[in-house]
C-alpha positions in Angstrom: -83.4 -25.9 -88.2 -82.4 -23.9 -91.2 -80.7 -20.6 -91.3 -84.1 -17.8 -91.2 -86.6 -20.1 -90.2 -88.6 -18.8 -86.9 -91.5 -20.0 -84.7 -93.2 -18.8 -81.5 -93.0 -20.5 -78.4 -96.1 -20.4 -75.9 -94.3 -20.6 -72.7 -96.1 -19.5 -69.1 -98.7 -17.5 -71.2 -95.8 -15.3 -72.9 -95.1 -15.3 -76.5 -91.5 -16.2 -77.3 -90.4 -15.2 -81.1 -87.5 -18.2 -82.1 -85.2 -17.1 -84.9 -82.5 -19.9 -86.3 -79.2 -17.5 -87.1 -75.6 -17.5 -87.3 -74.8 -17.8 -83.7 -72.9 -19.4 -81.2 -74.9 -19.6 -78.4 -79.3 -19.2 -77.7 -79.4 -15.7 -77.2 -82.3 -14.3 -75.2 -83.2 -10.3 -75.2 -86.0 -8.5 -75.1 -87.0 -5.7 -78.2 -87.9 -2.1 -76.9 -91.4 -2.8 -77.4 -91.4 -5.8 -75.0 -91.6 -8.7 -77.4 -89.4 -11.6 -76.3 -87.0 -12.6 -78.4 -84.5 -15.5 -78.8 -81.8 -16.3 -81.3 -80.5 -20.0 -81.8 -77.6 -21.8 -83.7 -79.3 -24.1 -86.8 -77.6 -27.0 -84.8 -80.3 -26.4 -81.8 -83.3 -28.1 -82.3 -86.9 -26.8 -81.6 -87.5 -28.9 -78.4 -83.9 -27.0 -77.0 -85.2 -23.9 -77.5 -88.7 -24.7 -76.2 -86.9 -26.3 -72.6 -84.4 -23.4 -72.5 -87.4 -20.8 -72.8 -88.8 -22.8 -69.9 -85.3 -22.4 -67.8 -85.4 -18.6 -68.4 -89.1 -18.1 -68.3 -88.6 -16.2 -64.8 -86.0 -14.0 -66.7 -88.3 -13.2 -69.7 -91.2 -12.2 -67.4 -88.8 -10.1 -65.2 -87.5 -8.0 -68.0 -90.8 -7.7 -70.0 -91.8 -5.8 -66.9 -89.0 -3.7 -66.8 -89.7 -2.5 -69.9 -93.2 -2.0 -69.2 -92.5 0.2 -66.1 -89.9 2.5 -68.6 -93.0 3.0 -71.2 -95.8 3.8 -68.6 -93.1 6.6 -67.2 -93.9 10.0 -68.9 -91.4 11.5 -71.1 -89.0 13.8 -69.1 -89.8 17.8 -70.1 -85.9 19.9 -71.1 -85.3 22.5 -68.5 -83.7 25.4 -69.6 -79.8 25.1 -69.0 -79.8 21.5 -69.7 -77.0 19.5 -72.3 -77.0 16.2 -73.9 -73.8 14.9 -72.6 
C-alpha cells in the first residue's frame, strides 16, 4: 500500500475506515462520532488489515457503543458556583 491510500473494511456488519500512514504499528481508535478507524504502516498489506479488524472486531463493537451511550446522555446544565478546573 502507498502512503494516503484508504479503503473500508466490512467486518461483522461495521464499517472499518483503513488509512496507509507513517506508522509503526496498525493503530485502531474510534472518532468522536463513532466511525471506526484504523491506521496501518505502507508495509501492511490489505489482507493484514482486513484479519486484524477481524481479531479486534469485539473491541471495535465495544467502544462504538461506548461512544454511543456518551452522545444519547443529555448535556449537563452549569449550576451556579461551578469552575472549570
Amino acid at each position: 500500500m502507498k502512503i494516503g491510500e484508504s479503503f473500508v473494511l466490512q467486518v461483522e456488519g461495521m464499517e472499518i475506515h483503513v488509512t496507509c500512514k507513517r506508522v509503526k504499528n496498525i493503530n485502531c481508535r474510534i472518532d468522536p462520532k463513532g466511525a471506526a478507524l484504523m491506521s496501518v504502516p505502507a508495509h501492511v498489506s490489505r489482507s493484514r488489515a482486513e484479519e486484524v479488524a477481524l481479531q479486534h472486531a469485539g473491541w471495535f463493537r465495544d467502544h462504538m457503543d461506548k461512544v454511543g451511550e456518551r452522545k444519547r446522555e443529555a448535556p449537563r446544565a452549569w449550576q451556579s458556583g461551578e469552575t472549570t478546573t
